[in-house]
C-alpha positions as CSV (number, residue, x, y, z in Angstrom):
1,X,-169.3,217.3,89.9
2,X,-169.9,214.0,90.3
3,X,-172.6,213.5,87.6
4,X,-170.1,215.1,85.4
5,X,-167.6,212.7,85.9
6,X,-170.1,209.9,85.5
7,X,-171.3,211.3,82.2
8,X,-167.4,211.7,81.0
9,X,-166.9,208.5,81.8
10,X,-170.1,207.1,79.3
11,X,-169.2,209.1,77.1
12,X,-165.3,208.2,76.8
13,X,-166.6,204.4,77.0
14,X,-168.7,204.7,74.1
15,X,-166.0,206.7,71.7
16,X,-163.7,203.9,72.9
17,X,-166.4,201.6,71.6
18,X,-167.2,203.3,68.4
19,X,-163.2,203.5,67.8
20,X,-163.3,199.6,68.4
21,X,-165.9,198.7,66.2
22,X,-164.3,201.0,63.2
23,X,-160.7,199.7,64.3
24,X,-162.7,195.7,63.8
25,X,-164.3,196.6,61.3
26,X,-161.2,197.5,59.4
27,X,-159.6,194.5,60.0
28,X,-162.5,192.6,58.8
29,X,-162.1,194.1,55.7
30,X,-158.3,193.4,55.4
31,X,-159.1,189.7,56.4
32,X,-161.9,189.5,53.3
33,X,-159.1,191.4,51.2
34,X,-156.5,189.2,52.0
35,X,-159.3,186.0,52.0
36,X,-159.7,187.3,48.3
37,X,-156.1,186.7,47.3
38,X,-155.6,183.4,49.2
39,X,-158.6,182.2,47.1
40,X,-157.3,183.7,44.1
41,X,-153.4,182.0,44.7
42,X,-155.3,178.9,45.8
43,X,-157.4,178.6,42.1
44,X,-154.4,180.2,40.2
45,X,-152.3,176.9,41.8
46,X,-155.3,175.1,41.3
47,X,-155.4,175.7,37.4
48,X,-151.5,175.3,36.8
49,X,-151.7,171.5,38.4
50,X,-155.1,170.5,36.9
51,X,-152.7,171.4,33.3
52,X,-150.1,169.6,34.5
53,X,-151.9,166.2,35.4
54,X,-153.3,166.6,31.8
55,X,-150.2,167.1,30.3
56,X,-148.9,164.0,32.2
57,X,-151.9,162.4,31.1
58,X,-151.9,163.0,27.9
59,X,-148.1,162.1,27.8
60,X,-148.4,158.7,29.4
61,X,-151.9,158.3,27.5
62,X,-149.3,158.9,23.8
63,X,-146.6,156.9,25.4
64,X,-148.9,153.9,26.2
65,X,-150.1,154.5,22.1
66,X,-147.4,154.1,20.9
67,X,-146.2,151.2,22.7
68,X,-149.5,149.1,21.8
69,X,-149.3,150.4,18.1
70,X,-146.0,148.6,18.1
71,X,-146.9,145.6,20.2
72,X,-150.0,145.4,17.6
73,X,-147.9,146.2,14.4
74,X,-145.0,142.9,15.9
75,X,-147.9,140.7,16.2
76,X,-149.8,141.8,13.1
77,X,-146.3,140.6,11.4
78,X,-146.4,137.7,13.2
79,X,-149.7,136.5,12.1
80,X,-149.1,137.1,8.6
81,X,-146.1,134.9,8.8
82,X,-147.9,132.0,10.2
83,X,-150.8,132.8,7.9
84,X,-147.7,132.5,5.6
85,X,-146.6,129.3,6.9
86,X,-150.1,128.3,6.9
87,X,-150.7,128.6,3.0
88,X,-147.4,127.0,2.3
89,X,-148.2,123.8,4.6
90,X,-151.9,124.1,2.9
91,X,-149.9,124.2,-0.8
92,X,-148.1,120.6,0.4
93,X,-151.1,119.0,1.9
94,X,-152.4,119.7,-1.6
95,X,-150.1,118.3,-3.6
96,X,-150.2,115.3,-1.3
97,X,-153.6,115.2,-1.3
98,X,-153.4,115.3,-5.5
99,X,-150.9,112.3,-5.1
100,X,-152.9,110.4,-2.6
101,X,-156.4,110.7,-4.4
102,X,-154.1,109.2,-7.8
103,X,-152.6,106.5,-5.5
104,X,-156.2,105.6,-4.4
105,X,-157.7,105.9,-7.9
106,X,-155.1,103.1,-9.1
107,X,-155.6,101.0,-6.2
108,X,-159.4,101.0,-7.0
109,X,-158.6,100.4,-10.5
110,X,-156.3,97.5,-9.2
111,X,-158.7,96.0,-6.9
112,X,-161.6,96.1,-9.3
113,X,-159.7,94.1,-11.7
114,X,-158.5,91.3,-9.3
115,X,-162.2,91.3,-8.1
116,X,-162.7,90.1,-11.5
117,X,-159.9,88.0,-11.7
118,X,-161.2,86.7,-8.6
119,X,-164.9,85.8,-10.3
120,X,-162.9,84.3,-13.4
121,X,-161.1,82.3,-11.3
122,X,-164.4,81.0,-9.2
123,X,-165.8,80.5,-12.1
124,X,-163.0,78.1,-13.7
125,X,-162.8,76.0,-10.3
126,X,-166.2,75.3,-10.3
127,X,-165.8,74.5,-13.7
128,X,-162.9,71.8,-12.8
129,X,-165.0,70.5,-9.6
130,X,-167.6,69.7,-12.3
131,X,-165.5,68.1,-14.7
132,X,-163.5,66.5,-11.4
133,X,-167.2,64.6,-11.3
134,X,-167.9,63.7,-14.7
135,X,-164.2,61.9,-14.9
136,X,-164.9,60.5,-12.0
137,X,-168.0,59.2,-12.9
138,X,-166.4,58.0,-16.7
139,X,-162.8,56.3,-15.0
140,X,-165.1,54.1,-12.4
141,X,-167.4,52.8,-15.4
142,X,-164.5,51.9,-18.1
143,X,-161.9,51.2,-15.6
144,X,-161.1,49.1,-12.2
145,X,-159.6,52.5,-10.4
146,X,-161.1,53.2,-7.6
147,X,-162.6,57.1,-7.2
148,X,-159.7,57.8,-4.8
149,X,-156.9,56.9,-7.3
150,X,-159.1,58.8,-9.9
151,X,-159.4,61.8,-7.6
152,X,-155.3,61.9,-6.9
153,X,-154.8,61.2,-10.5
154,X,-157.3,64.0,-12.0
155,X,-156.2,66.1,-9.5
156,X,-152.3,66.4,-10.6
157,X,-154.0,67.0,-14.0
158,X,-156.1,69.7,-12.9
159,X,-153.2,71.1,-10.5
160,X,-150.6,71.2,-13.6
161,X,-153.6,72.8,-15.6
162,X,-154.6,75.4,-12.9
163,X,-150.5,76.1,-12.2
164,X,-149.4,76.9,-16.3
165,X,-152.8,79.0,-16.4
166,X,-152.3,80.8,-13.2
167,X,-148.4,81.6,-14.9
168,X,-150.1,83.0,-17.6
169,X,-152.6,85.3,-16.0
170,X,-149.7,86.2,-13.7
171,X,-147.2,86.9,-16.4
172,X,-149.4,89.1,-18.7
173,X,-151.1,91.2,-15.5
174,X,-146.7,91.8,-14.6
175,X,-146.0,92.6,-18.2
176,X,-149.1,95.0,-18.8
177,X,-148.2,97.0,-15.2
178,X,-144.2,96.9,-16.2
179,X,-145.3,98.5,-19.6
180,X,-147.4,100.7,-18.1
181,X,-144.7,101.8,-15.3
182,X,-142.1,101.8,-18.0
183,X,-144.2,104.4,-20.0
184,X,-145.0,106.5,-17.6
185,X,-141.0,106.5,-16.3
186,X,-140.0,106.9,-19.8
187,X,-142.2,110.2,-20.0
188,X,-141.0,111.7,-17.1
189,X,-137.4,111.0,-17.6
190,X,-137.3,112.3,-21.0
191,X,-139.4,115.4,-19.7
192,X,-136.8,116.4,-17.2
193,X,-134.2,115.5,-19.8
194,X,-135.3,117.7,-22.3
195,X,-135.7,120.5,-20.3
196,X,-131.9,120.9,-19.2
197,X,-129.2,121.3,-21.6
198,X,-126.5,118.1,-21.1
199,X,-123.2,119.2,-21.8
200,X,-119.9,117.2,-21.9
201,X,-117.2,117.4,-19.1
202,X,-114.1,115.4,-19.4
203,X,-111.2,116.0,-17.0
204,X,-107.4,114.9,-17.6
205,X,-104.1,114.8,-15.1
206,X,-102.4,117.7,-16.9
207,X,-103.1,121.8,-17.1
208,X,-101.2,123.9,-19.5
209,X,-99.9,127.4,-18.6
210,X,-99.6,130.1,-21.3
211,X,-96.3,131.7,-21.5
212,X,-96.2,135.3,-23.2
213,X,-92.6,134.3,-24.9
214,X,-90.4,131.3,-25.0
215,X,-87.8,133.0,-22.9
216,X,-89.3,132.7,-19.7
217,X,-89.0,128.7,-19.7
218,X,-85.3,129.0,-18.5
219,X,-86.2,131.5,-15.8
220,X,-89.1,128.8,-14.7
221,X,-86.1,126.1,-15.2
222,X,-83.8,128.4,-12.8
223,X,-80.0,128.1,-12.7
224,X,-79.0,124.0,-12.9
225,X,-83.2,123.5,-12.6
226,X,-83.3,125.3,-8.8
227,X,-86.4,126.5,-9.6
228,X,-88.3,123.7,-11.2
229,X,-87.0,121.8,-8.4
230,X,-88.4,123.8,-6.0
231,X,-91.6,124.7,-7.8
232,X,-92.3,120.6,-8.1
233,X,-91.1,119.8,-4.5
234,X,-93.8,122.1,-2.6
235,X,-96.8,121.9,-5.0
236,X,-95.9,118.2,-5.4
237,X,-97.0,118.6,-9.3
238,X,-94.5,117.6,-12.4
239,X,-93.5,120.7,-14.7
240,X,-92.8,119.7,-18.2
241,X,-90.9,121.8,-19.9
242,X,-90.5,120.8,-23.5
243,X,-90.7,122.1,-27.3
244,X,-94.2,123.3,-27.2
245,X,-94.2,126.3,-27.9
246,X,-95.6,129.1,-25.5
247,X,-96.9,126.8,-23.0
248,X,-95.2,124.4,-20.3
249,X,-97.4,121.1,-18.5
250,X,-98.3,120.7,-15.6
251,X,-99.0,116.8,-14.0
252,X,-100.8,115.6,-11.3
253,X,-103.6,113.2,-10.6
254,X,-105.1,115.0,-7.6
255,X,-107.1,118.0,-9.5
256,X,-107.0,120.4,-6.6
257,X,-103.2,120.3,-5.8
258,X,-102.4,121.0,-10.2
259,X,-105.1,124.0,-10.0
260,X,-102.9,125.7,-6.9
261,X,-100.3,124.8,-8.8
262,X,-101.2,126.4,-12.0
263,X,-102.1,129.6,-10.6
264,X,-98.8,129.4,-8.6
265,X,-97.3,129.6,-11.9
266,X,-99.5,132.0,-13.7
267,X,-98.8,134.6,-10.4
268,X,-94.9,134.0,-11.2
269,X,-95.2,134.7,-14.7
270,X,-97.0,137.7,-14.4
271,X,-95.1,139.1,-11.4
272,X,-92.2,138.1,-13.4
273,X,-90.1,137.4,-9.9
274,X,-89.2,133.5,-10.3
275,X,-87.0,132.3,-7.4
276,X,-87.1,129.7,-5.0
277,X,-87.9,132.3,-2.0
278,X,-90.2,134.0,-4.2
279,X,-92.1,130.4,-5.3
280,X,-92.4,129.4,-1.8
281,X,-94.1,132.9,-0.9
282,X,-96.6,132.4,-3.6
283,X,-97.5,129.2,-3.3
284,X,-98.2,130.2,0.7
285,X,-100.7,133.5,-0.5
286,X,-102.6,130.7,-3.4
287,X,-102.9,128.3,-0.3
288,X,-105.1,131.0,1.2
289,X,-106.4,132.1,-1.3
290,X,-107.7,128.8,-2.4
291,X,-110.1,128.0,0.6
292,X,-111.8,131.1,-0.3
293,X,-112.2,130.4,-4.1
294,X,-113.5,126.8,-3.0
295,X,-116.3,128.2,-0.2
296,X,-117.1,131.2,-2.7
297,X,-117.7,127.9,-5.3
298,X,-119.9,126.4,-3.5
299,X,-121.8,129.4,-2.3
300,X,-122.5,130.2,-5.8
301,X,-123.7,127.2,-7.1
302,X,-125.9,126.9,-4.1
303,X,-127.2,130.6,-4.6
304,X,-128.0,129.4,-8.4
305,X,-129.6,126.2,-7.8
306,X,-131.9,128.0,-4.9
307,X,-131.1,126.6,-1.8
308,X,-130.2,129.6,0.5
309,X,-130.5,127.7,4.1
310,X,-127.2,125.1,3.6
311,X,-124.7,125.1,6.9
312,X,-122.1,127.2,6.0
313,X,-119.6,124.1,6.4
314,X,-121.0,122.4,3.2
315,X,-120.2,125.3,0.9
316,X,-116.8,124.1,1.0
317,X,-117.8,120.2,0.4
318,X,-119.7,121.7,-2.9
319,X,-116.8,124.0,-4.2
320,X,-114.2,121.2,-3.7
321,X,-116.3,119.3,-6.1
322,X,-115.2,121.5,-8.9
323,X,-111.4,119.7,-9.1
324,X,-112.9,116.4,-8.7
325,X,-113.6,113.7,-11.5
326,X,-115.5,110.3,-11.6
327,X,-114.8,108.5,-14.5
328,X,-113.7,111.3,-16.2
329,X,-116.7,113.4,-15.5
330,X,-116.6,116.7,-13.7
331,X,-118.1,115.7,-10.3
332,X,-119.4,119.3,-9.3
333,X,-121.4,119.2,-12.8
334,X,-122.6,116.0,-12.4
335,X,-124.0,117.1,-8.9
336,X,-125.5,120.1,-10.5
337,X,-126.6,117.5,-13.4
338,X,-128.8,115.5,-11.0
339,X,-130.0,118.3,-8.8
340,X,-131.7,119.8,-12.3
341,X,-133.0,116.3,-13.2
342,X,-134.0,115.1,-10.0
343,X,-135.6,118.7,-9.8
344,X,-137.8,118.3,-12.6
345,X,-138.6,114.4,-12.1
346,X,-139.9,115.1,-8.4
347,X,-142.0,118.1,-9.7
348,X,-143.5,115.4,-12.4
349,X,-144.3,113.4,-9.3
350,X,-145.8,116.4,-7.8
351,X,-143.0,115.7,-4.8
352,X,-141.1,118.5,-2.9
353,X,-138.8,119.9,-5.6
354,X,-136.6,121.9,-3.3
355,X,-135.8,118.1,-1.2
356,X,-134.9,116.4,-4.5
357,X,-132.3,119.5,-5.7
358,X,-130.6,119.4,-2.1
359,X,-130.0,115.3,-2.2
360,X,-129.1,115.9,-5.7
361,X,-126.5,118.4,-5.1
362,X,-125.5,116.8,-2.1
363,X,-125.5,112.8,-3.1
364,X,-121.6,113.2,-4.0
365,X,-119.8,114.9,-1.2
366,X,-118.5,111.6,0.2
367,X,-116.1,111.7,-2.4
368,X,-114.3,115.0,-1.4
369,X,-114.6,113.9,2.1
370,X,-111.2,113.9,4.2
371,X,-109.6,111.0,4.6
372,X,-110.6,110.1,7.8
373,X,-114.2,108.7,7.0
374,X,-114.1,105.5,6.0
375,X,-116.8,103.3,4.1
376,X,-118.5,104.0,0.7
377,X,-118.9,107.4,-0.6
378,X,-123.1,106.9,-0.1
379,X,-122.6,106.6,3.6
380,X,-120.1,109.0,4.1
381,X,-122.1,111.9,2.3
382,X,-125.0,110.8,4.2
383,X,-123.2,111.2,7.7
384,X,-121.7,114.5,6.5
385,X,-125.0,116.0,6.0
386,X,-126.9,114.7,9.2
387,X,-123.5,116.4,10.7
388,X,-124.7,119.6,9.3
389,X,-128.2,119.1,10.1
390,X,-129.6,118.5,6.8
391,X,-133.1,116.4,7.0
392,X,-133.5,112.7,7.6
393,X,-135.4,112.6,4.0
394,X,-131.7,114.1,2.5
395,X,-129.6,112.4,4.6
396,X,-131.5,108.6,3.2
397,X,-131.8,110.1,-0.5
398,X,-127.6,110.3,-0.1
399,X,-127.1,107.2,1.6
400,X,-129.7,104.9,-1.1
401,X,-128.7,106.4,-4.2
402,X,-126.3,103.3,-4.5
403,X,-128.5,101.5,-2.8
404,X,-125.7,100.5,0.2
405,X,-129.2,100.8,2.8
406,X,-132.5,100.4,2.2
407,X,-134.7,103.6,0.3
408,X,-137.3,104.8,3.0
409,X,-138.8,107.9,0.6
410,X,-139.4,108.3,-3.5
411,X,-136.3,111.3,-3.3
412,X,-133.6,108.1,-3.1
413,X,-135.3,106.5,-5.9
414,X,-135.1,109.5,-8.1
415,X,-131.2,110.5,-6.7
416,X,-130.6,106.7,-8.1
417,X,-132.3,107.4,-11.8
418,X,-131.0,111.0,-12.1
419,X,-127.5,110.0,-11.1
420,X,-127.1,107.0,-13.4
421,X,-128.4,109.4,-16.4
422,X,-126.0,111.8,-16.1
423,X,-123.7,109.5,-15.4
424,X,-125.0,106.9,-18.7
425,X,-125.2,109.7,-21.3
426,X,-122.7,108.8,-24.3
427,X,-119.2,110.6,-23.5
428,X,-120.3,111.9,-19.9
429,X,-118.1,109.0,-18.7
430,X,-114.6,107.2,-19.5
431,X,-113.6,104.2,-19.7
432,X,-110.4,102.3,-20.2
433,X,-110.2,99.6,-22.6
434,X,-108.9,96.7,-20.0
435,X,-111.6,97.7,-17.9
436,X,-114.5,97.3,-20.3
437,X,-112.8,93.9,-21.6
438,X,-113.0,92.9,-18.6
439,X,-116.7,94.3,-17.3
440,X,-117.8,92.2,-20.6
441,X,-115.9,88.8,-19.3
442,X,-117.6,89.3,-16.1
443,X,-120.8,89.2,-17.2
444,X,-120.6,86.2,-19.5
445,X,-118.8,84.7,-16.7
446,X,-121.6,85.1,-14.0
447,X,-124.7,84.1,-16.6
448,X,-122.0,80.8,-17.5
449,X,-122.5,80.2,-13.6
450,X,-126.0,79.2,-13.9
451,X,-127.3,75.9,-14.8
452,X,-129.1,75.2,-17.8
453,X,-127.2,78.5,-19.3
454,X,-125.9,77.5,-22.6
455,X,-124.2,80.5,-24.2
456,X,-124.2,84.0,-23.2
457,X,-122.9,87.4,-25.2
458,X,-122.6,90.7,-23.8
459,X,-123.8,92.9,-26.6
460,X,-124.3,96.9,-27.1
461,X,-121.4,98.0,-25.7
462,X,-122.0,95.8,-22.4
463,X,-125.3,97.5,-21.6
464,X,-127.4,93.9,-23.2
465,X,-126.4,90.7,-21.7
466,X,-128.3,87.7,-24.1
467,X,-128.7,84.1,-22.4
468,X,-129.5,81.9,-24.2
469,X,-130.7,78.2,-22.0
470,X,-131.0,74.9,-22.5
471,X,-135.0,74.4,-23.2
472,X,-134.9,71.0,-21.9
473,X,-133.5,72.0,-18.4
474,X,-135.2,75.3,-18.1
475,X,-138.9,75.9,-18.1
476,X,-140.6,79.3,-19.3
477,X,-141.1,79.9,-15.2
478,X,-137.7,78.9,-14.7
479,X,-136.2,81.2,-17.5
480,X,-138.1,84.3,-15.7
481,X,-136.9,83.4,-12.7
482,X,-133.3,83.2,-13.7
483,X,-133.4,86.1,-15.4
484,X,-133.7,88.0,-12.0
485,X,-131.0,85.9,-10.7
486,X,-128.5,87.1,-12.9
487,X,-129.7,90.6,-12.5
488,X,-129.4,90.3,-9.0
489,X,-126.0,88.7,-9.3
490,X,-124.8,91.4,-11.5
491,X,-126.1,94.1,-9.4
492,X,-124.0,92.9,-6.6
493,X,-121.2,92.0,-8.2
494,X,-120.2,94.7,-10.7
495,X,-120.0,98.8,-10.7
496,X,-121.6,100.6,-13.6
497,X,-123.1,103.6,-15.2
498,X,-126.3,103.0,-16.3
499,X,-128.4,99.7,-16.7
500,X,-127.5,96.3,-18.1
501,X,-130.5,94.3,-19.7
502,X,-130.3,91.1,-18.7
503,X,-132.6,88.9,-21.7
504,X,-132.9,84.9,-21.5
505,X,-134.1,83.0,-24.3
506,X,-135.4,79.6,-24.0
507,X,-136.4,78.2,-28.0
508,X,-137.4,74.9,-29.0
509,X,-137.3,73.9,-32.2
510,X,-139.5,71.1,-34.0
511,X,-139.2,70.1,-37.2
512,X,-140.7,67.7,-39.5
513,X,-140.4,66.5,-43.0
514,X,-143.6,66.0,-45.3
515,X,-143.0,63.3,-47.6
C-alpha cells in the first residue's frame, strides 16, 4: 500500500512536470510571437521617422538652396554694378589720360623750344662778352676812358640792345601761341555752334488775349468798370481795352504775374462767368495751378537735356526761368542755349559733358531767386545749388561765369564763352538807344583817361575800341602794355554781351623831300 502510494506520488509529480514544461513552453512561444510584433512595430516606427528626417532634410536642404541662390544672385547684381562703376571710372581716367598725355606733349614741345631759345640766347651773350672785349680794347687805344667807364658805358648799350631784342623774341613767341590758342578756340566754338540750331527770343511787357467776338469787352469792362477794376487790382496787371479788334492787352513788367494773368482771362472767357466773385475764384485755382505748370517746366527741360539726378527743389528755379528776360532774351532758352554749347565745347575738350550741361542750365538761377538773397546773380545761383547739393565743380562753374571769384576748373571757363555767345549773337539781346550812347561815351572816356592817349573811337557797334597814342610818349612796350590796361579797366568798369577789342596804334611818320 505503501509502495503504491509512493509510485502515485512519482507519477503525479512527473505529469505535473510534463504539464509545466508544455504550459512554459507555450508561453515561450507567445513571448517569441509577441517578440515578432514588437520588432515588427519597432522597424515599422523605425521606417516612418528615418522618411521623416529625410523629408526634413531635404526641406531644410531646398530651403537653405534657395536662400544662397538668392544671396548669390544679390551679390552677383552687385558685382556687375561695381564692375559697372568700374568701366565708367576706367572710361574717365581715359579721357583724362588722353588730355594729360596732349598737355604733356605741348609742354615737351614748349620746353624743347625754350631749350633752344635758351642756346640762342647763350650763344648771343657770349657773342656780346666778346664784343664787350674788343670795344674795350678799341675805346682804351683811341680814347683817355678808362676800361671801367668803357665797361658801364658799353654795357647800357649792350643792355638797351639785349632789352628791344628780348621784346621781340618775347612778342612774336606771345603772338604765335595767341594765334595758335585763338585757332584752336575758334574751331571749337564754331563746332559746337554749328551743331545747335540758334533761334531768336525776344520778350516784351504786354500779352494779348484773343476774344471770340467784340461783345465780350464790356462784360470784361463790367458795370461802371467793376470788373476790370477788380481783374487789375488782384493780378496787379493793366487791361487795355481799346479799338483792336478781337483782342484786349494785358501790361506788366514782371513776366510771371501777366502769364497768371492771361490765363485768368482766357478761363473767364471761356467759362463765360465774368464777375468780381467769379475773377477772384479763378485767379485763386491759376495760383495753384501755376506752381505745378512751373515745376512740370523745369522737370521737362531737365528730362530733355538728360540730367535725371537734380533735387527736386531746382525744378522750380528752372521752370520759373521760362517768364524771365535778360536783355530781352528769354532766360530759360538762354540757359538751355549754353547747356547745348557748353555741352558740345567740353566734349571737344574731351571734359565731362554731363558737368558742363548742369552749370549751363544752372549758371542763371540767381536771377529767379527770391528776394531775400542778396549779392550778384553769380553768387546767388552758386549758393542755391550747393543748397541742393549740387557738386563743388557746378557750384564754381555758376559763381565764375562772371568772373565775381576766381575759376578753379576749365567748366567756368567754358560757362563764361558759351554764355557770352548766346548772349552776343545779333538780335539775341536788346538794347536801348540811351544805353548804347552811353556804353560808347564810356569807353572813349576811360581810354581818354590814360596818358599819352591821343584820340579814341568806339567803332563796330561798340564791340572795337581804336586808340590811337602819342608815339613820342608811348613806346611799342608801353602801347602793349596799355592796351591791357584799358582792357582791364573796361572789364571792371562796364556790363556787356560779348567782347570789346581793345587796339592801340602807336605810328610815326617821317618824311622827306628829294630835291
Amino acid at each position: 500500500m505503501w509502495t503504491y502510494m509512493v509510485f502515485a506520488g512519482i507519477i503525479g509529480a512527473g505529469i505535473g512536470f510534463l504539464v509545466s514544461y508544455f504550459v512554459i513552453l507555450k508561453n515561450i512561444g507567445k513571448g517569441r510571437k509577441r517578440a515578432d510584433e514588437i520588432i515588427k512595430e519597432a522597424e515599422s516606427k523605425a521606417r516612418e521617422l528615418t522618411k521623416k528626417a529625410e523629408l526634413s532634410i531635404k526641406e531644410r536642404w531646398i530651403n537653405l538652396k534657395s536662400k544662397l541662390e538668392k544671396e548669390l544672385a544679390s551679390e552677383r547684381k552687385e558685382l556687375e554694378r561695381f564692375s559697372k562703376s568700374l568701366s565708367e571710372r576706367e572710361a574717365r581716367l581715359e579721357k583724362r589720360g588722353q588730355y594729360l598725355t596732349q598737355r604733356e606733349s605741348a609742354l615737351i614741345r614748349n620746353e624743347k623750344h625754350l631749350a633752344n631759345l635758351e642756346k640762342v640766347l647763350k650763344t648771343k651773350i657770349e657773342r656780346y662778352d666778346q664784343l664787350i672785349e674788343e670795344q674795350i680794347e678799341k675805346l682804351e687805344k683811341i680814347s683817355a676812358i678808362s676800361r671801367d667807364d668803357a665797361k658801364r658805358e658799353l654795357f647800357e648799350i649792350i643792355k638797351k640792345q639785349a632789352e628791344q631784342e628780348a621784346y621781340e623774341m618775347t612778342k612774336k613767341i606771345k603772338e604765335r601761341a595767341k594765334e595758335e590758342a585763338e585757332e584752336k578756340a575758334r574751331e571749337i566754338i564754331s563746332q559746337a555752334i554749328q551743331k545747335i540750331g540758334l533761334g531768336h527770343w525776344s520778350e516784351t511787357t504786354v500779352s494779348v488775349v484773343n476774344l471770340p467776338s467784340d461783345e465780350l469787352k464790356g462784360r470784361i469792362i463790367g458795370r461802371e468798370g467793376r470788373n476790370i477794376r477788380t481783374f487789375e487790382t488782384l493780378t496787379g496787371v493793366e487791361v487795355l481795352v481799346d479799338d483792336t479788334p478781337g483782342a484786349v492787352i494785358l501790361s506788366a513788367f514782371d513776366p510771371i504775374r501777366r502769364e497768371k494773368a492771361k490765363i485768368v482771362m482766357e478761363r473767364l472767357i471761356a467759362d463765360g462767368r465774368i464777375h468780381p466773385a467769379r475773377i477772384e475764384e479763378v485767379i485763386k485755382e491759376v495760383e495753384k495751378d501755376m506752381e505745378k505748370i512751373i515745376k512740370q517746366t523745369g522737370e521737362d527741360v531737365a528730362r530733355e537735356m538728360g540730367i535725371i539726378d537734380l533735387n527736386p527743389s531746382l525744378y522750380s528755379y528752372i521752370g520759373k526761368m521760362k517768364f524771365r528776360t535778360s536783355y530781352g532774351q528769354n532766360l530759360l532758352q538762354h540757359s538751355i542755349e549754353v547747356a547745348r554749347l557748353a555741352s558740345l565745347m567740353s566734349e571737344e575738350l574731351k571734359l565731362d559733358t554731363q558737368i558742363a550741361k548742369r552749370a549751363g542750365l544752372l549758371h542763371d538761377i540767381g536771377k529767379v531767386a527770391d528776394s531775400g538773397y542778396e549779392g550778384p546773380h553769380a553768387l546767388i545761383g552758386a549758393r542755391i545749388a550747393e543748397q541742393f547739393g549740387e557738386p563743388d565743380v557746378v557750384v564754381n562753374a555758376i559763381a565764375a561765369h562772371h568772373e565775381e571769384i576766381a575759376s578753379d576748373t576749365p567748366y567756368a571757363f567754358i560757362i563764361a564763352a558759351a554764355d557770352a555767345i548766346s548772349g552776343a549773337r545779333p538780335g539775341a539781346r536788346r538794347e536801348t538807344l540811351e544805353s548804347y550812347l552811353k556804353r560808347l561815351e564810356k569807353l572813349e572816356e576811360i581810354a581818354l583817361s590814360y596818358k599819352g592817349v591821343e584820340k579814341a573811337y568806339a567803332i563796330q557797334a561798340g564791340r572795337e575800341l581804336r586808340i590811337l597814342v602819342q608815339p613820342n610818349e608811348v613806346s611799342d612796350m608801353e602801347a602793349e602794355e596799355l592796351a591791357k590796361q584799358i582792357s582791364s579797366h573796361i572789364q571792371r568798369e562796364l556790363k556787356y554781351p560779348g567782347y570789346i577789342r581793345v587796339v592801340v596804334i602807336r605810328e610815326i611818320r617821317k618824311v622827306e623831300l628829294a630835291k
